[in-house]
N, C-alpha and C positions, 0 to 999 in steps of 0.2 A: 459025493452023491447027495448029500445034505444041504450043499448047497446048490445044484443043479434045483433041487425039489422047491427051495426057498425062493430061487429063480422065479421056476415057472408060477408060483403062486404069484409074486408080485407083478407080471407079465399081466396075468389073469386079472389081479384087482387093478389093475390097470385100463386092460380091456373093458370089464365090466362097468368102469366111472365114465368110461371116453363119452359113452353117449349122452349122457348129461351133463356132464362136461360142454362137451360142444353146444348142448341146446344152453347152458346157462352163459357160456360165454357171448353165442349170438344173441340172445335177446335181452341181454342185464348187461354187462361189462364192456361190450362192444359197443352197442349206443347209448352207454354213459359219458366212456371216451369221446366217443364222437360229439354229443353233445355239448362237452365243456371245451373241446377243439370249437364247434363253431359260433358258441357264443364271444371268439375274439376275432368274426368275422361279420362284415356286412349281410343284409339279406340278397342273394340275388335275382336280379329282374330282366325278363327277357333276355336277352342276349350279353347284358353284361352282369360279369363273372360278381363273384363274392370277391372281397378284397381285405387284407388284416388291417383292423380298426383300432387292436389292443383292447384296453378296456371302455373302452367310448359306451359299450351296451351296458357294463354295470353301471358306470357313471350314470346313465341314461335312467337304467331302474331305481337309484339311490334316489332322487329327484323326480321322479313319477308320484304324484301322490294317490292315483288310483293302485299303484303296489304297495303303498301303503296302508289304504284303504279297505284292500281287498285281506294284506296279511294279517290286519287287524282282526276283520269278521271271520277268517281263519282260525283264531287263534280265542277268541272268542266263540263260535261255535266250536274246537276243540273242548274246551275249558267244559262249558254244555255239557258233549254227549258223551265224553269218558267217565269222568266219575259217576254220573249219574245212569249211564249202559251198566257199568261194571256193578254199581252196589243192586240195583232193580233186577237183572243177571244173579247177583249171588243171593238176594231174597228169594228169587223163583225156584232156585237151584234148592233151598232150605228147605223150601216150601212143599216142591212137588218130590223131594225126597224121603218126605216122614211119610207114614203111616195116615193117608186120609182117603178117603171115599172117591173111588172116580180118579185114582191117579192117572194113569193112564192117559185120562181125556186131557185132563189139568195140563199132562206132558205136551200134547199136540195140539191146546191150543196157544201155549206160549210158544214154540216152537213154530208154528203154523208160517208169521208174518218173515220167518227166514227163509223160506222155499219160495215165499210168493217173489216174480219178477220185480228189479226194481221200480221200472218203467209202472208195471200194474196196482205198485204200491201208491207213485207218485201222483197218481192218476184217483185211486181211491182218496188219497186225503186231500186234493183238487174237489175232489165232490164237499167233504168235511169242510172245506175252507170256503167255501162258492158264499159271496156274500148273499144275506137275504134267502136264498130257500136250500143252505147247505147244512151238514148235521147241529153243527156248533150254534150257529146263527136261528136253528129251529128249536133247539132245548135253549138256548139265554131268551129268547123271544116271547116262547111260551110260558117259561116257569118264573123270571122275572120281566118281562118285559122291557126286556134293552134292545137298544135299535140294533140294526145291521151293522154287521162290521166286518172292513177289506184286510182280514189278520195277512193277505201274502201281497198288498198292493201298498201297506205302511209301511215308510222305512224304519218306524219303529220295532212293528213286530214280524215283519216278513224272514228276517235268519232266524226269532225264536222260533217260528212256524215250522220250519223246515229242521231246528234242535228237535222239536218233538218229533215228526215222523224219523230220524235218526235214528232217537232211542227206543222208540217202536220197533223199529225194524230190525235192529243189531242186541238189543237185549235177549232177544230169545235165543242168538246162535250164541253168546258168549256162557248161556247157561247150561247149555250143553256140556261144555268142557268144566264148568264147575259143579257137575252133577258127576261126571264122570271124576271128578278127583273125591268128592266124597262120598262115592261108594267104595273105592279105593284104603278107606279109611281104615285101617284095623277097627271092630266094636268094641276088643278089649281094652280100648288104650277109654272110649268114653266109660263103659263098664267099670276100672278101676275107679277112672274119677267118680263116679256118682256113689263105690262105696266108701270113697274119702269123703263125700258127704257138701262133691261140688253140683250146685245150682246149673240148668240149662244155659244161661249166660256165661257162669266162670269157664264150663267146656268148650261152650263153640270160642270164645276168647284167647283160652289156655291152650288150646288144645287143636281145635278144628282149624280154626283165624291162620295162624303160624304153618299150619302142615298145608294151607290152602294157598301159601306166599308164591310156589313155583309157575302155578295155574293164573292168580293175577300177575304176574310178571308176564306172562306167555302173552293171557287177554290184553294188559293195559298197552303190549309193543302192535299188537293187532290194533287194537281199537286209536292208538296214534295214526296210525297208516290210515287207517279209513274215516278219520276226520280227516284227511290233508290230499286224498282222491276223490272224494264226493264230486260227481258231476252230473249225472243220472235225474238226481230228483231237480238240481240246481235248475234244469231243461224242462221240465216238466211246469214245476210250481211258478217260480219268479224270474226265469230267466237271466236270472242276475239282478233285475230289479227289487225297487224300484231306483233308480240311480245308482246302483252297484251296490245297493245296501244287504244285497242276500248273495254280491258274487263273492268265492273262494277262488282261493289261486290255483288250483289247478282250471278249474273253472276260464280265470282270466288268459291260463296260458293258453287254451283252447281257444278262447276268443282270438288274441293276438298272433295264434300260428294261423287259424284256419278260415277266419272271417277278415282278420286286418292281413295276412297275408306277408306277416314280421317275424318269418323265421327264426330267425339270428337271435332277433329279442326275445322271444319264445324260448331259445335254448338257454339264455341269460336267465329267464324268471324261473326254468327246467334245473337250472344249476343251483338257484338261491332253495328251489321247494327241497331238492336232496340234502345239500347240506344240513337245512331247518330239520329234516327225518332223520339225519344220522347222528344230530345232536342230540335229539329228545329221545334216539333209542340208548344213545352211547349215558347219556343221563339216568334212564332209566334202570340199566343196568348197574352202572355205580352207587345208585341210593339204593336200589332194592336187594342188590347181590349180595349184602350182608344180611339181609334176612328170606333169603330162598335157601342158603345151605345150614346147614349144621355140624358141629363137631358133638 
């Protein structure tokens, strides 16, 4: 009878997975396979077929030097807006945690630029950037008197451009979740420190920093992800421009699937962006994973 019961339960949690199950199989697993199947295949054109090429499309991307161009300014804007999301995120999270006047507002309006669309964001700092009568260009104008300046038309500063509205925009949602681990907090654990006679420094250090390691493990595998999908603002701001100096490879894979109409190669540079993500996550968890648990 016991095991009739034991049966039907796993019958049950079986049923119950199947659904999500199937949706994560179709739209994750299923055209990953497929993806790295047809990057060893041609693009097809009209009426004639794709045909196996091997690896002719890595060859192809190893020797591309706009994919190396592009994984550059990737990997570079990464560098940008993680560390500096993450710690601007855990200052607001400190910040709008304690005891001050107007918390509340303080919360919604860091918080704010996460709800807003990205498209309406991209478009707001399009105004900020506009040479000559844009925000930035009207306070450097008036209060020193510097000429006009194209911050999203240089290829100097056009990916920094677009690092800041990153961190703008992503900072507020990563503070969320670090606001939520430090009310989680036991008080008694900072309470005993302060009557051992530790300083606000040695606590959030000792104390707070270490208990908050699961939370930046969680944000920093998010905030990877969402440096290396950026596309949204890329459309908006510089287009890529100017000469690919603000394009990102997901970026370029959209170019090369849906403008140049290079399928094939599109799954090639779709292969090279997964691998790049499952290493910086598999990394992630190897350096950090000794300091999220404890014994």
């Amino acid at each position: 009878m016991r095991n009739v019961t034991l049966k039907r339960e796993w019958v049950l949690g079986w049923l119950l997975l199947l659904p999500s199950m199937v949706l994560l199989f179709a739209f994750t697993h299923i055209p990953a396979v497929t993806t790295f199947l047809n990057s060893f295949y041609s693009t097809p054109r009209g009426r004639r077929a794709a045909k196996f090429i091997g690896a002719e499309n890595y060859e192809r991307m190893l020797g591309d030097p706009v994919f190396w161009q592009v994984l550059w300014n990737n990997l570079w804007f990464a560098l940008g807006t993680i560390p500096v999301s993450i710690a601007l995120a855990l200052v607001m999270a400190l910040w709008v945690n304690d005891r001050l006047a107007g918390r509340g507002f303080v919360r919604m309006a860091y918080f704010t630029p996460t709800v807003l669309p990205m498209i309406a964001v991209a478009n707001i700092w399009l105004f900020f950037y506009t040479p000559g009568f844009g925000l930035f260009d009207q306070i450097t104008g008036t209060l020193f008197g510097w000429p006009a300046t194209n911050y999203l038309g240089s290829p100097e500063t056009a990916l920094n451009a677009v690092i800041v509205v990153t961190v703008w925009k992503e900072a507020g949602f990563f503070m969320i979740f670090y606001l939520a681990a430090l009310q989680s907090i036991p008080q008694s654990l900072k309470e005993a420190a302060q009557i051992e006679g530790a300083n606000r420094w040695t606590i959030f250090w000792r104390i707070t920093f270490p208990l908050l390691m699961p939370t930046t493990l969680f944000v920093s595998v998010n905030a990877v992800i969402n440096s290396f999908r950026l596309v949204d603002h890329i459309f908006i701001l510089t287009d890529g421009g100017p000469n690919n100096a603000s394009a990102l490879l997901l970026f370029h894979i959209y170019e090369v699937a849906f403008q140049h109409w290079e399928t094939a190669y599109a799954a090639t540079l779709t292969v090279a962006l997964l691998l790049i993500l499952c290493l910086l996550a598999i990394g992630q968890f190897f350096f950090v994973d000794r300091k999220v648990h404890y014994k």
